[in-house]
N, C-alpha and C positions, 0 to 999 in steps of 0.2 A: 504494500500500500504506500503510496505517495504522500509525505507530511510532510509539514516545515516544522520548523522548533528553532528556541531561543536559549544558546545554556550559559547561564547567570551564576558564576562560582567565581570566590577571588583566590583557587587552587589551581595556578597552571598545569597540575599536573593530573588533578582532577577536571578541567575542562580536557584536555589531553584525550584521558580516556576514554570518556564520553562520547569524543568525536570519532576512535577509534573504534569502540564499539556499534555506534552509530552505522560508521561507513563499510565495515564490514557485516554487519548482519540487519538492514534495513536498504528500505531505497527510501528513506526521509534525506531532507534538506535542510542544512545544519545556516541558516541565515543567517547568525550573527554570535558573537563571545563578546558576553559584558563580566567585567571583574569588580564589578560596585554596583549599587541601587542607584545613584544617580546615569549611571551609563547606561543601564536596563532601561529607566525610566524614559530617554532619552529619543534611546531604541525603537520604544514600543509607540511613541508616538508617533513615528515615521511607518515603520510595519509590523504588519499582525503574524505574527506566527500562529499555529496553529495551538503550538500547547508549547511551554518554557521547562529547561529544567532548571530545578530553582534550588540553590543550596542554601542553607538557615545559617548557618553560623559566617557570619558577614562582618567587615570594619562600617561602620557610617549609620548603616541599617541593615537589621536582620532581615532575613529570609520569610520569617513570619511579617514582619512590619509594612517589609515592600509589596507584599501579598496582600494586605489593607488596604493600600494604595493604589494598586490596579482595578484595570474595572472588571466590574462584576462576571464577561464571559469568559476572564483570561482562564486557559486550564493550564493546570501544573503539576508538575512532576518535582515530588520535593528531595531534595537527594542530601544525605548530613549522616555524621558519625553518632547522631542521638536519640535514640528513641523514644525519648521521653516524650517529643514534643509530636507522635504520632496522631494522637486524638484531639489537637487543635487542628492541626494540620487539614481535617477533613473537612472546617468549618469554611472552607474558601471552594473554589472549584477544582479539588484535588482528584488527581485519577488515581494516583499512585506513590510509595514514599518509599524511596528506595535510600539502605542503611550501607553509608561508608564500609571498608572498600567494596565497591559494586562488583559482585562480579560475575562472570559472562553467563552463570546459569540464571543466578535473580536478573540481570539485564534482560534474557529473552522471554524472561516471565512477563517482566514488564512490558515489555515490546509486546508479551500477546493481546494482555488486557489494557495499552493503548489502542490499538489497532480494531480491536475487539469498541473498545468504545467509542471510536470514530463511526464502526462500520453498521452501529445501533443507529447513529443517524441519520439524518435526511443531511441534503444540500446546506440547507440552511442550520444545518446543527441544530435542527430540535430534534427529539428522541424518537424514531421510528414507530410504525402504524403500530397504534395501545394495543395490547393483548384481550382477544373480544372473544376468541376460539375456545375451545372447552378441553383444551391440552395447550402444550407449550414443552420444547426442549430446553432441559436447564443443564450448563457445563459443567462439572466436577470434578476434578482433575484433569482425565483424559478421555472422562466418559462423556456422552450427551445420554441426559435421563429424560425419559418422556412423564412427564407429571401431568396428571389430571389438575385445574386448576381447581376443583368443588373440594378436593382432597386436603386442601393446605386449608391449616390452621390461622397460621401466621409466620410473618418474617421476622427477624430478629437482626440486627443490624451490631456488628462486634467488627469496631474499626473499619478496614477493609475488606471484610467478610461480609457476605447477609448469611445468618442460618433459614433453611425451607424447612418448616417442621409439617409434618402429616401425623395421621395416626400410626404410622407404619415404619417411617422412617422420620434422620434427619439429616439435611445435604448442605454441606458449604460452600455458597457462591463466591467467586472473587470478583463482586461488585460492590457498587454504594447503595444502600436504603432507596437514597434518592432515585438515582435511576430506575431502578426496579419500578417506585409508586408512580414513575411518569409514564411508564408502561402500562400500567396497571388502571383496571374498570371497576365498578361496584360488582359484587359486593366487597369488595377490598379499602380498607378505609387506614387512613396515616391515623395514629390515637395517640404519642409519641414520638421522640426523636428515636427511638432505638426499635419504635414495634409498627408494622402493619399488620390491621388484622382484619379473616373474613367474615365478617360479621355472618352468615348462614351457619360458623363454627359454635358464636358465643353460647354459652348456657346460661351466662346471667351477669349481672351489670349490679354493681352493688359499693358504694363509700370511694367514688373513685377510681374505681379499678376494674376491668373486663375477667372472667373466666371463662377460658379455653380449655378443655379436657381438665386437666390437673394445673393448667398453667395460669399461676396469677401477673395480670400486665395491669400496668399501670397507666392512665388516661391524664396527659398531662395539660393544663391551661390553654397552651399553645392552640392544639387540635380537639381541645372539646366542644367547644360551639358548633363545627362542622362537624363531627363524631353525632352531638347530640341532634343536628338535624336532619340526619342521615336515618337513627334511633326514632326519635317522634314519627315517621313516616310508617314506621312499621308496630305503634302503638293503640291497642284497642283501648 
């Protein structure tokens, strides 16, 4: 697949790689090397790359900071020796967060599920026709599992991961929450930052919180208004 990228790191040796990596296992197009937030800043208001790789531990401004500052469509790839700063990280348009030293097996991971998420969209980079069908293949490693959609309970969002939980099973996707609900129809409802859930599952609705089989989810301020209007429609 054909992408541009922007990679934003003040590690010559770590831009190095990247572009190494890059040029031998993709056919992207590496547009530009900035070594500071103001030279990224700079950059990006002349051309758009497609998605940036972005490193957090920066002189002037971090990699979290300069990520505040871009607009809202920039996607990025956060590349840094820390893990700690994983589940901010998410809070921006992050596909992906790849931990110093990169190396060439997590690189073509990353490379699948960049690719992988360019290739959910449209032209215009919204997310491909919503899932209306009464199946759907979800990827798990190396497998495509064909899930009934009436089956799922709910999604469970852990980082980088969403869990599919059914009565039968549980499958780990390596996507974002987000993406998944932008795909996703009724009866499928956001109730949470970490839960979608299919409301034909619930058994009861009680102090806040949904019951799903054995599972207690938590309904938070955010998504209750829309959860409960969703609710009243289907109240005698």
């Amino acid at each position: 697949m054909s992408l541009s990228c922007l990679i934003i790191d003040d590690e010559p040796n770590a831009v190095k790689l990247l572009e190494i990596l890059i040029g031998q296992n993709t056919k992207w197009t590496v547009l530009g090397k900035c070594y500071n937030a103001p030279e990224a800043l700079a950059f990006l208001k002349e051309q758009k790359p497609d998605f940036i790789f972005l490193d957090i531990n920066m002189p002037q401004l971090s990699g979290m900071e300069l990520a505040s500052l871009l607009p809202g469509d920039i996607k990025i790839v956060f590349t840094t020796a820390y893990s700690e700063y994983a589940a901010e990280s998410y809070t921006f348009e992050t596909i992906d967060y790849l931990l110093k030293p990169i190396t060439l097996k997590r690189f073509l991971a990353a490379m699948q599920k960049i690719e992988g998420y360019f290739a959910s969209r449209d032209s215009n980079g919204k997310p491909a026709v919503p899932i209306t069908d009464e199946y759907f293949f979800v990827k798990s490693g190396k497998v495509l599992r064909n899930i009934l959609l009436a089956d799922i309970q709910y999604f469970e969002g852990e980082k980088e991961y969403v869990r599919l939980v059914t009565p039968a099973e549980q499958i780990l996707i390596y996507r974002r929450l987000k993406d998944i609900e932008e795909q996703l129809q009724a009866p499928f409802v956001r109730v949470h930052n970490s839960y979608i859930v299919n409301t034909k599952q619930i058994n009861k609705i009680q102090d806040n919180h949904i019951y799903v089989a054995n599972k207690q989810i938590p309904i938070s301020e955010k998504f209750k208004d829309n959860f409960m209007q969703v609710i009243q429609q289907r109240i005698f």
